[in-house]
N, C-alpha and C positions, 0 to 999 in steps of 0.2 A: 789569693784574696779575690780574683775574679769572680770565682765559684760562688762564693760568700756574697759579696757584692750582687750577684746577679740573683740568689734567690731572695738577697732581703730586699732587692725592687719588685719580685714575683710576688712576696709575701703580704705586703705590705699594704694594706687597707687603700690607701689612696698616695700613686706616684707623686701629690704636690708635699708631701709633709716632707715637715725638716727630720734630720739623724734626729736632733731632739723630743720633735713628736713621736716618731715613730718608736724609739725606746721610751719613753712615759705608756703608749700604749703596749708595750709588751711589758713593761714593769706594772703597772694598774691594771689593766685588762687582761692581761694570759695571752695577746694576741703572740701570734705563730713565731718562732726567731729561729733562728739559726744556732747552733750550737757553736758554744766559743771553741771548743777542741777541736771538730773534724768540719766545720764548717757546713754539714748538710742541714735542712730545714727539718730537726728533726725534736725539738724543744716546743713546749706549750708555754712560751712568753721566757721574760727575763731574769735571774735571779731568786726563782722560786724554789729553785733545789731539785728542777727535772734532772732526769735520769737521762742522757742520750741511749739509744738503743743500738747505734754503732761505735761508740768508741768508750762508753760508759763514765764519761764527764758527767758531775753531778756540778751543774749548775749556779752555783753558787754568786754569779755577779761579774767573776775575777774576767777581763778580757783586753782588748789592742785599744789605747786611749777614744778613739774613737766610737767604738760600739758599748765602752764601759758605761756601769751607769756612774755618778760626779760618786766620788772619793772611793773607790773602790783597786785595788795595785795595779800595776801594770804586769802582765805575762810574764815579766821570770819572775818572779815574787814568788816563794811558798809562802803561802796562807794558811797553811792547816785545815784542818775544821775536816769534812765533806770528801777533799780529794788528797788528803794524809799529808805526806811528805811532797808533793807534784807540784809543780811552776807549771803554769800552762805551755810555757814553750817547750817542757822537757814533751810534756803530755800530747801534743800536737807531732812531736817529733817521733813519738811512739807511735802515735796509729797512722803516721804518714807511711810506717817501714812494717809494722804488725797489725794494724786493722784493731789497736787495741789502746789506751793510754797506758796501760800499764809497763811495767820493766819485766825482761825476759828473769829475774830474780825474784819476782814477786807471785806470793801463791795463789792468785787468782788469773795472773798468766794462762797456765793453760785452757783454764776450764775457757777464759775470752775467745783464745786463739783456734777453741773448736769450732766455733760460729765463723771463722773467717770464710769459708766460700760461700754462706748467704750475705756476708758484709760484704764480698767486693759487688753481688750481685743488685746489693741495693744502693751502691755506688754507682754503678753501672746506668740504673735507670735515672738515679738523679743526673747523670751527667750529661742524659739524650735530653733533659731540660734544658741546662747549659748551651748544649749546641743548637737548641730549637728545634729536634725531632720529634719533641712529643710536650705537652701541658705539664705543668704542676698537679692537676688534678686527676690527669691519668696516671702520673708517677705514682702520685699518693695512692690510687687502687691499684698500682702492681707491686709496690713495696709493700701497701697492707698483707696482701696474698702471701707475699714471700717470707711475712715473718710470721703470719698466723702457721703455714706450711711447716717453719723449723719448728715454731711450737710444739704441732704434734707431733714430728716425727723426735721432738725432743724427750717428752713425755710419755 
């Protein structure tokens, strides 16, 4: 939760707003949030149904009472809809061990699990945030780089 914590103080328009303000602007506005599944800053706002591009949580709202937005389950919930059969804590527990929310049973498994050495590597530079070795903004150009890179060499 650190991790999470510490990029949605980085993210976050202005250090004085309450949790409250700050999710009314990511639900109203698209401002920047943090993904509920893998925790990196990698969502354009809150419950709009982004895609994460490391753990492929489709955003739907569901999150830890705290960061939810008012009447939305709490994390072992399946909810359906978006992210199928998945409670967010199974999903979190999934890409904590595969780089992926998905189940090693499930057919989208592997095709996720091929991306996994540019995921840890954009893991990697979010975390030199974390520790204060580099900006958000320089993260943001070297993750950009890293995924436009698999792109091509995907296609």
């Amino acid at each position: 939760m650190l991790r999470r914590a510490t990029f949605e103080d980085l993210i976050a328009p202005s250090q004085d707003w309450t949790r409250e303000q700050r999710l009314w602007s990511q639900l109203e506005r698209g401002t920047r949030a943090t993904c509920p599944c893998c925790g990196y800053p990698t969502i354009a706002g809150r419950g709009a149904n982004d895609i994460c591009v490391l753990c492929s949580w489709e955003d739907d709202g569901q999150d830890d009472a705290y960061y939810a937005p008012p009447g939305k389950p709490l994390p072992s919930v399946v909810v359906g809809g978006a992210n199928a059969d998945y409670a967010l804590t199974e999903a979190r527990e999934n890409f904590a061990e595969y780089f992926t929310h998905y189940r090693p049973t499930d057919r989208d498994f592997e095709r996720e699990r091929a991306g996994t050495k540019v995921k840890r590597q954009v893991t990697e530079v979010y975390e030199r945030v974390v520790d204060g070795d580099t900006s958000l903004a320089e993260a943001d150009d070297e993750v950009r780089a890293l995924l436009a890179r698999e792109d091509s060499e995907t296609f």
